[in-house]
C-alpha positions in Angstrom: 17.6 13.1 17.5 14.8 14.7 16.1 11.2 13.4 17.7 8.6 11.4 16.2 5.8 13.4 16.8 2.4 11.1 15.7 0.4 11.3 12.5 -1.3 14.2 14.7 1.2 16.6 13.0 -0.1 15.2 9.9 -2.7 18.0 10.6 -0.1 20.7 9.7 -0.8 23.0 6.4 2.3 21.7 4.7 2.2 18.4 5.4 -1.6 18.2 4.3 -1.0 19.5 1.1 1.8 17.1 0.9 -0.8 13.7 2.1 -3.6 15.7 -0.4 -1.3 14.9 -3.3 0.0 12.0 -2.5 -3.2 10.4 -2.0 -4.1 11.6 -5.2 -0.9 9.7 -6.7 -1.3 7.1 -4.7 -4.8 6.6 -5.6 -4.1 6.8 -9.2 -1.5 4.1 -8.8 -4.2 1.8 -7.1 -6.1 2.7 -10.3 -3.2 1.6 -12.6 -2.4 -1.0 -10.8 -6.1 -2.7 -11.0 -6.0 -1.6 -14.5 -2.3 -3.2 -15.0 -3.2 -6.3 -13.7 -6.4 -7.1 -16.5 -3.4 -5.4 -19.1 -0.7 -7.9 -17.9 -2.4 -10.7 -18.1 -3.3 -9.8 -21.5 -0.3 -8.5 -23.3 2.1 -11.5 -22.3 -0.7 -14.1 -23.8 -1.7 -11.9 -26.7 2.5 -11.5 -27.8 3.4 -14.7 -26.6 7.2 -15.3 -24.7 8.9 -14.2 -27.8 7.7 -10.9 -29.1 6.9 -9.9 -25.1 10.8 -10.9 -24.7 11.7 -8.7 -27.6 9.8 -5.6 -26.5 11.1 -6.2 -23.3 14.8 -6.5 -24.3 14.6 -3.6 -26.9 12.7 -1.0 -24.5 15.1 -1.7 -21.6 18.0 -1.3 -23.8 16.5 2.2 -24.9 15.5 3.3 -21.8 19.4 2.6 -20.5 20.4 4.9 -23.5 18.3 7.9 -22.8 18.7 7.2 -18.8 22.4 7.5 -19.7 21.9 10.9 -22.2 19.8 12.1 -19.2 23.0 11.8 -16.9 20.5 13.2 -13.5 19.7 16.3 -15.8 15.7 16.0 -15.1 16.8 15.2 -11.4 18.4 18.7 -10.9 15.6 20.4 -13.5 13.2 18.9 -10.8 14.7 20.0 -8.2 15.6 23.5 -9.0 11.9 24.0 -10.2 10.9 22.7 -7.1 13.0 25.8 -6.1 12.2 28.5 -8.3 9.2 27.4 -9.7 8.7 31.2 -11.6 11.6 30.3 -13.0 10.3 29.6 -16.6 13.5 30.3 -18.4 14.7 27.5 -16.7 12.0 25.4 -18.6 12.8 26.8 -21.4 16.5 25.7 -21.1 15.8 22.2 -20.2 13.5 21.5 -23.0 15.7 22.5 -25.6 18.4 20.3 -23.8 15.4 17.3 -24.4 14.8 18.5 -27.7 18.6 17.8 -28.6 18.9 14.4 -26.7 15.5 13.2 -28.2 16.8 13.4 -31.8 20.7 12.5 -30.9 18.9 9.0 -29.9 17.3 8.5 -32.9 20.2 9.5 -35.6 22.2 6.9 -33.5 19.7 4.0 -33.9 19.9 4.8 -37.6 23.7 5.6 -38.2 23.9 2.5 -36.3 21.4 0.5 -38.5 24.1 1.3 -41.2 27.1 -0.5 -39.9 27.7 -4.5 -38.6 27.3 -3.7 -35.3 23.4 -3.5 -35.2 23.1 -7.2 -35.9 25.6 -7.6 -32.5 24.2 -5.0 -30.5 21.0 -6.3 -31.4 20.8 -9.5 -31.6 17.6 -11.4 -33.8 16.2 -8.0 -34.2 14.3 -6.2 -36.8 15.3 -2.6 -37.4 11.8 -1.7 -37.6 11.1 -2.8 -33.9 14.6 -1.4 -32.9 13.4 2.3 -34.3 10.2 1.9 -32.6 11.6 1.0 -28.9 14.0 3.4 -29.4 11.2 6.3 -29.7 9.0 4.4 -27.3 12.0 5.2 -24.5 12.2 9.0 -25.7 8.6 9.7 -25.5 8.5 7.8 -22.0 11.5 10.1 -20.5 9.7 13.7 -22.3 6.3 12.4 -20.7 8.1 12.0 -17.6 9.8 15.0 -17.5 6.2 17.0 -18.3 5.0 15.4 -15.8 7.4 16.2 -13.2 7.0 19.9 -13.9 3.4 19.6 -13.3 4.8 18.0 -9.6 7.0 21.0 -8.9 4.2 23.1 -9.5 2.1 21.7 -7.3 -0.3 20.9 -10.0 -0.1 16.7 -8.9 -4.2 16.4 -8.6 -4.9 17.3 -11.8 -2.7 15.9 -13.8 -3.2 12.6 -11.6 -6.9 12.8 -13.0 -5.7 13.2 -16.6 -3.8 9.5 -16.2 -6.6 7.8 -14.4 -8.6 9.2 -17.2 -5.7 7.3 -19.9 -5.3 4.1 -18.1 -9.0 3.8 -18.4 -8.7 4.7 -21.8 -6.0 2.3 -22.5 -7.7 -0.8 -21.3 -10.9 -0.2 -23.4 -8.2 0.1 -26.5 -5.8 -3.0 -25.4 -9.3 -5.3 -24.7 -10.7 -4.4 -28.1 -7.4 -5.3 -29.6 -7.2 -8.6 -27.8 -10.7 -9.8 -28.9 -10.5 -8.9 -32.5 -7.1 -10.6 -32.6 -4.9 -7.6 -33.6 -2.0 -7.7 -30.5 1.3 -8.3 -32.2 4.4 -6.2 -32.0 3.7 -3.3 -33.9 0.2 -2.0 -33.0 1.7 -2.4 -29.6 4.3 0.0 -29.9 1.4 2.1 -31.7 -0.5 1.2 -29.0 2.1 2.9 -26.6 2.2 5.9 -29.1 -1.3 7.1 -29.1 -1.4 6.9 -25.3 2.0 9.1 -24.5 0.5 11.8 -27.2 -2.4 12.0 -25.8 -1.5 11.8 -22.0 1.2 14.4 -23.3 -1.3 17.0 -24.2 -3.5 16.7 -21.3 -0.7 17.3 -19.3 1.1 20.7 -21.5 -2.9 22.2 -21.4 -2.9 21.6 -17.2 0.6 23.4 -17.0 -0.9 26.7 -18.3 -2.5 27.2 -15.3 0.9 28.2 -13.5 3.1 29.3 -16.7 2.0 29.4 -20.3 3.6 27.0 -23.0 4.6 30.6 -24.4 6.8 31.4 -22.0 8.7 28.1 -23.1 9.4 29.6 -26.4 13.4 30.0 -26.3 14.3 33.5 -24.9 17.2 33.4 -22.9 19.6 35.0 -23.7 23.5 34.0 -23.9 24.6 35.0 -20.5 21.5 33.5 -18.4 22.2 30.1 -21.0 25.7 29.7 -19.7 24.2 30.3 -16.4 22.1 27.3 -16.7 24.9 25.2 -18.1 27.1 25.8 -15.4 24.1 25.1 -13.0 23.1 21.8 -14.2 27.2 21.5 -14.8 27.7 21.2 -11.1 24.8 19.4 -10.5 24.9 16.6 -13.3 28.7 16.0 -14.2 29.4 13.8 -11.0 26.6 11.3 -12.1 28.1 11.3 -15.8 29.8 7.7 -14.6 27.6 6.8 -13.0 24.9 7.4 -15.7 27.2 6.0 -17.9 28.4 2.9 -15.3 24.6 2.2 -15.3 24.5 2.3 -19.2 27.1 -0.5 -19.4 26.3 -2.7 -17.4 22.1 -2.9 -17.9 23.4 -3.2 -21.2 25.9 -6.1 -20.8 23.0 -7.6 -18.1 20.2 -7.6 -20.9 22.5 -8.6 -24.0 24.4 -11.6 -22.0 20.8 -13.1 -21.0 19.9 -12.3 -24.8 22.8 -14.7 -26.1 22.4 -17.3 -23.4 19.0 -17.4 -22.4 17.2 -16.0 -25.5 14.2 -14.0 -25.9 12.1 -16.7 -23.8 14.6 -15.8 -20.8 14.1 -11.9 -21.7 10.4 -13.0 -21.7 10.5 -14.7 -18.5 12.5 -11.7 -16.9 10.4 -8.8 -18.5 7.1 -10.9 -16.5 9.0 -11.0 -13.7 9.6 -7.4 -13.8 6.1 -6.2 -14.6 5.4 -8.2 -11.5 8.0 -6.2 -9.3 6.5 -3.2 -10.9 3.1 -3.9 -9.3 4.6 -3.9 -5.8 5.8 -0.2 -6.6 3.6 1.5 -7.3 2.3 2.0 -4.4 5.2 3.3 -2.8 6.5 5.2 -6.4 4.0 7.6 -6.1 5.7 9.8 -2.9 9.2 9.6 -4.1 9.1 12.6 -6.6 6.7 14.3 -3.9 9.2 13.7 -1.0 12.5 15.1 -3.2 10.1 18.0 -3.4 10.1 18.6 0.1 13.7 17.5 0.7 14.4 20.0 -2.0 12.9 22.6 -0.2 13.9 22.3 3.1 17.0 21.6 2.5 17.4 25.2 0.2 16.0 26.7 3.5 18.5 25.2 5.6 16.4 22.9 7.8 18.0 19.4 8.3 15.6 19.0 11.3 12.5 18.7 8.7 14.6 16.6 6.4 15.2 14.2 9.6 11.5 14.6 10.3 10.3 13.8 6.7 13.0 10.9 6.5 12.3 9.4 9.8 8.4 9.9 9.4 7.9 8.5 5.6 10.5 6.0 4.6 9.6 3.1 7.2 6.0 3.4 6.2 6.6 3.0 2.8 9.2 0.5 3.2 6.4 -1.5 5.0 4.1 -1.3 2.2 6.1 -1.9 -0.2 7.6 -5.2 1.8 3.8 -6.3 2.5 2.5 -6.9 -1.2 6.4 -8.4 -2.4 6.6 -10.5 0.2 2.8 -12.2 -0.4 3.5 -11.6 -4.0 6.9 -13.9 -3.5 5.1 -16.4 -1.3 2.2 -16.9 -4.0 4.7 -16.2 -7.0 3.3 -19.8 -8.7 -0.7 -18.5 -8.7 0.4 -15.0 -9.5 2.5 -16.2 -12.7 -0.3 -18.4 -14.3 -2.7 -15.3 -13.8 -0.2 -12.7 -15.4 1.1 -15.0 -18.1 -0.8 -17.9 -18.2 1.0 -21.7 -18.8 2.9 -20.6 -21.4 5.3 -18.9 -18.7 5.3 -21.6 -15.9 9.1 -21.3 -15.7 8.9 -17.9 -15.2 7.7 -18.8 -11.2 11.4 -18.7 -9.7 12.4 -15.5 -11.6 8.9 -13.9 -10.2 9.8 -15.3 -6.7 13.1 -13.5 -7.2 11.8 -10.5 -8.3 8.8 -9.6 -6.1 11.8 -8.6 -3.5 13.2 -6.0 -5.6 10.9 -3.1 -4.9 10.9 -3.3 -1.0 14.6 -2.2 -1.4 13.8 0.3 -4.8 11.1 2.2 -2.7 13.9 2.9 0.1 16.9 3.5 -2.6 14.5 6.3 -4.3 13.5 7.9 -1.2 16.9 7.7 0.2 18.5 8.4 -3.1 16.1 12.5 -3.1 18.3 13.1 0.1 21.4 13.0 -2.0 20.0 14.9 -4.5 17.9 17.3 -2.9 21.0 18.4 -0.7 23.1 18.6 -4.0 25.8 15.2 -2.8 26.0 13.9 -6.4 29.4 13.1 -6.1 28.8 10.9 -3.0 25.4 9.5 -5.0 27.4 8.2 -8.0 30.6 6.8 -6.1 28.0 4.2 -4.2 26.2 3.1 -7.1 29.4 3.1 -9.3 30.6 0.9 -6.8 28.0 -1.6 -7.1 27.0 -1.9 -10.1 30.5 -2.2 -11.2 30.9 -4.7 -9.0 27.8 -6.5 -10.4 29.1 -7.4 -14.0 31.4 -10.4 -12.7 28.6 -11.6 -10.7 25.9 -11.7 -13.9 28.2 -13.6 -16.0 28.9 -16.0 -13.4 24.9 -16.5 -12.5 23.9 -16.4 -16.2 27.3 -18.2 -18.3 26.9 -21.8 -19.5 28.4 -24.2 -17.4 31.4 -24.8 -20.0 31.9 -21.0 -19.5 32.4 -21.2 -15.6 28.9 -20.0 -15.0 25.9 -21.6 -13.7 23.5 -20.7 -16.4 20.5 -19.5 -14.3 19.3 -17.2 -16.8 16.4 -15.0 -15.6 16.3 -16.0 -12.1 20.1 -15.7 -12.3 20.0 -12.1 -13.2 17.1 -11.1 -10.7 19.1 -12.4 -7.9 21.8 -10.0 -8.6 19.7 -7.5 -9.1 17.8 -8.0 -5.9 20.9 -8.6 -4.0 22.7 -5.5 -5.3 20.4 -3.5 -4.8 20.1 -4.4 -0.6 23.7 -3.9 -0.3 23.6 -0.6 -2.7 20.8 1.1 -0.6 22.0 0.0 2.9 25.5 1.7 1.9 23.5 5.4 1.0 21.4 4.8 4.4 24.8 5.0 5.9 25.1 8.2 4.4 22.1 9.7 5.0 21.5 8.9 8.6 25.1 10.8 8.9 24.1 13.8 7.3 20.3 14.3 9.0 22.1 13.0 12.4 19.9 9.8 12.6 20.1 6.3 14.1 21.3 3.9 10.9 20.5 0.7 13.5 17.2 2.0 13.9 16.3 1.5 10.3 18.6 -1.4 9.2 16.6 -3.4 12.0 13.4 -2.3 11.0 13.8 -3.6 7.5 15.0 -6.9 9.0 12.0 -7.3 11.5 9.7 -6.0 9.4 10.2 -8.5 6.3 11.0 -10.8 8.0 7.4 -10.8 10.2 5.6 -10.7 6.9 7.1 -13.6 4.7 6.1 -15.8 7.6 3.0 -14.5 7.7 2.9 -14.8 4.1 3.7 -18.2 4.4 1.2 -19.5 7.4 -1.5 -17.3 5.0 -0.6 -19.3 2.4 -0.2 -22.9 4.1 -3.4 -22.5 6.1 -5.2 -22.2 3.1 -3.5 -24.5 0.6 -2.6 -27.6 3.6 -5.1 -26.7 6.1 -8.2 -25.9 4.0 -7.3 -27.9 1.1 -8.0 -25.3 -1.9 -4.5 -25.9 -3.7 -5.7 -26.7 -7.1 -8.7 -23.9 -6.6 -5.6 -20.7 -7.5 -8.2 -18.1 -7.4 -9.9 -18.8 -4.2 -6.8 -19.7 -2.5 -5.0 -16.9 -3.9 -7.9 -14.6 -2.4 -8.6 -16.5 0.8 -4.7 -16.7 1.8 -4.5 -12.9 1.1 -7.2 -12.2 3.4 -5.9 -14.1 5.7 -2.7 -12.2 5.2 -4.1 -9.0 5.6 -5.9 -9.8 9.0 -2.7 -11.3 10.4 -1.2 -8.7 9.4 -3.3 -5.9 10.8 -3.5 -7.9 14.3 0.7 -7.6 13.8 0.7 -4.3 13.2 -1.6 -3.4 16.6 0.1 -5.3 18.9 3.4 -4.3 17.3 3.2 -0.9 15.3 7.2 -0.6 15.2 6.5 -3.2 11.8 5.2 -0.7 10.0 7.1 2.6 11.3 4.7 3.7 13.1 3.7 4.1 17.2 1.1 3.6 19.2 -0.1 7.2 18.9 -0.2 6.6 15.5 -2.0 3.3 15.4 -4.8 4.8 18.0 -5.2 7.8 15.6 -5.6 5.8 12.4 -8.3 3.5 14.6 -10.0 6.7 15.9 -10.2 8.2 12.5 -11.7 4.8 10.7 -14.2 4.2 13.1 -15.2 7.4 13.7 -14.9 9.0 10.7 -12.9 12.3 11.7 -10.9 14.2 9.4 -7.4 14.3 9.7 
């Protein structure tokens, strides 16, 4: 079993440049996620449960659609960029694979507009919101496929400064909208708009320094096309159903809540999920940085590396992901009133629910770039088929009316699954992966048990000591503040005694100490 050799190897050329841009993702995502929070607890007040529950339902159901016409394609273009990053005929393939999937999504929203089945599919909707999710999800998946090409070229800094520089940008414009009264439905989505062109252009200008939009231009020619196709072929066609599994049943999730729990419920889920979203983005930021590694040592034959990078990374960032959902779940009543205020009180259980879900996202997504970096597709899409087949019978029991044999739980029904699912899901590809790098599965499986376990009850002394001991209940800012210092110190006293809670060892803890207090580079 490979050794864990200290964040003293951290010191290592590669590795640096990999912490150099991580920290610049990571600090961008601190950025976003101060600058979410103000947005948040904006936009749910300023649309009200309704119209947030609409954008929510309509944009998920989008992003489903052009997740399934995806079918892992910018997976594998990521990946083989990451490989051959001269390769700029491979860009220009891809894009004009985008190009056709970006307008097959919109003639379908209107062919469909045509027929019956858009009131079904649909449900309460207006066709000029549906048109506008519907390009709101294809401009999200072309922003994030720019953006991922500025990753594999190593270009992460930069373009992490152009989105500090929009988020900034985008809570000037969403505060001026809120105080002159202009938030409503539409000049959201045009909202949304202005902000993916322009964060779109920043980001095409900064990938001229490594290839010129030129060299885009379509100039392949027939023999290297079919190449490409048979590339991304054997790459992509084992996750077609599971792409297309995925479609069906976030689709039948979303559209059973719609007709028994309404848009309030879709409201009350879409909070719960901005709240999740919080928790990840911390961790978010390494996974398309780690596939890039994995990618790359795995091309050059080098499990050992792979074991190091898996064995080194995913614990820590399974830690911090698990430390802000499980104080987030603790304090989910203080954290709903600031995010939505009282007109989503009953979102609190759905919130609870939800704050789990990205300790067990950040380790499916770093997990999950093993599969794809060492080209096990087929493997990747039998687990998740698996699961989230598996799922459907379970959401119609949680969210069904009682008359119907269900127990009508409605959002917090449907983020149990989800959060449930998604344990058993990622614990099945650990399995997996521990195989392959030639790893110890228990030693991971107990982490994540020790480890969140240790911090919801520290979450929850935090929180009692503060609210019971102190008194400050009915003060929610102050206690929510107080309890998370509290939190944090406990926390940090856990963490020296016992650095095995967050991954690391007592090299590692001694380092970090030496290199706060002292103030020496790593």
């Amino acid at each position: 079993m490979p050794q864990n050799t200290g964040w003293e190897n951290l010191k290592l050329a590669d590795e640096s440049f990999l912490i150099k841009r991580f920290s610049y993702k990571l600090f961008t995502n601190i950025v976003s996620l101060a600058i979410n929070l103000i947005t948040f607890s904006i936009i749910p007040r300023g649309l009200g449960p309704k119209a947030f529950g609409d954008f929510n339902f309509l944009t998920g159901f989008f992003t489903q659609v052009v997740n399934f016409f995806d079918m892992g394609t910018s997976i594998c273009f990521y990946t083989k960029l990451s490989q051959r990053q001269k390769d700029s005929g491979l860009v220009s393939f891809y894009f004009r694979f985008v190009l056709t999937v970006f307008s097959l999504t919109l003639a379908l929203v209107y062919l469909t507009h045509l027929t019956p089945a858009s009131a079904k599919i649909w449900p309460d909707q207006k066709f000029i919101f549906i048109f506008l999710a519907s390009l709101w999800a294809a401009l999200s998946w072309v922003l994030q496929i720019i953006n991922q090409m500025n990753d594999a070229h190593g270009l992460t800094v930069t373009s992490e400064k152009a989105r500090i520089i929009q988020k900034f940008l985008g809570l000037g414009i969403i505060c001026l909208m809120y105080v002159f009264g202009q938030i409503n439905l539409f000049n959201f989505f045009c909202y949304h708009y202005f902000l993916f062109f322009l964060l779109g252009g920043c980001l095409i200008w900064i990938s001229q320094q490594k290839v010129s939009p030129l060299k885009y231009i379509p100039h392949s020619s027939l023999n290297s096309t079919k190449e490409y196709l048979k590339e991304f072929y054997h790459f992509s066609h084992p996750l077609f159903f599971y792409t297309l599994a995925g479609l069906v049943t976030a689709l039948f999730d979303r559209w059973l809540l719609q007709v028994y729990g309404g848009s309030i419920q879709q409201g009350f889920l879409g909070l719960s999920n901005q709240v999740g979203a919080f928790c990840f983005l911390f961790t978010s930021a390494m996974t398309p940085l780690l596939t890039r590694e994995f990618s790359i040592s795995f091309a050059n034959k080098n499990l050992a590396e792979m074991a190091h990078l898996f064995q080194r990374y995913i614990p820590v960032f399974y830690f911090i992901a698990a430390f802000f959902s499980c104080f987030i779940s603790v304090q989910a009543g203080k954290v709903t009133y600031f995010v939505g205020g009282t007109g989503y009180q009953n979102a609190v259980i759905p919130v609870a629910i939800m704050a789990f879900y990205p300790i067990h996202q950040t380790y499916g997504q770093l997990s999950g770039s093993v599969f794809y970096a060492s080209g096990q597709t087929k493997l990747y899409r039998n687990i998740g088929t698996v699961f989230m087949l598996a799922g459907i019978p379970v959401t119609y029991f949680l969210i069904a009316p009682a008359q119907k044999m269900g127990l009508n739980a409605g959002a917090a029904g449907l983020a149990l699954k989800m959060v449930l699912l998604q344990f058993f899901a990622v614990n099945v590809q650990l399995y997996f992966n521990t195989r392959l790098l030639k790893i110890s599965l228990g030693h991971f499986f107990k982490h994540q048990l020790f480890s969140a376990g240790c911090l919801i009850i520290l979450a929850l002394a935090a929180t009692m000591a503060v609210d019971r001991g102190l008194g400050l209940k009915e003060h929610v800012i102050l206690s929510f503040l107080l309890s998370g210092f509290f939190y944090f110190v406990a926390v940090a006293a856990v963490i020296y005694f016992f650095p095995y809670i967050a991954g690391f060892n007592r090299q590692d803890v001694l380092y970090i100490l030496k290199y706060l207090f002292r103030k020496e580079e790593l």
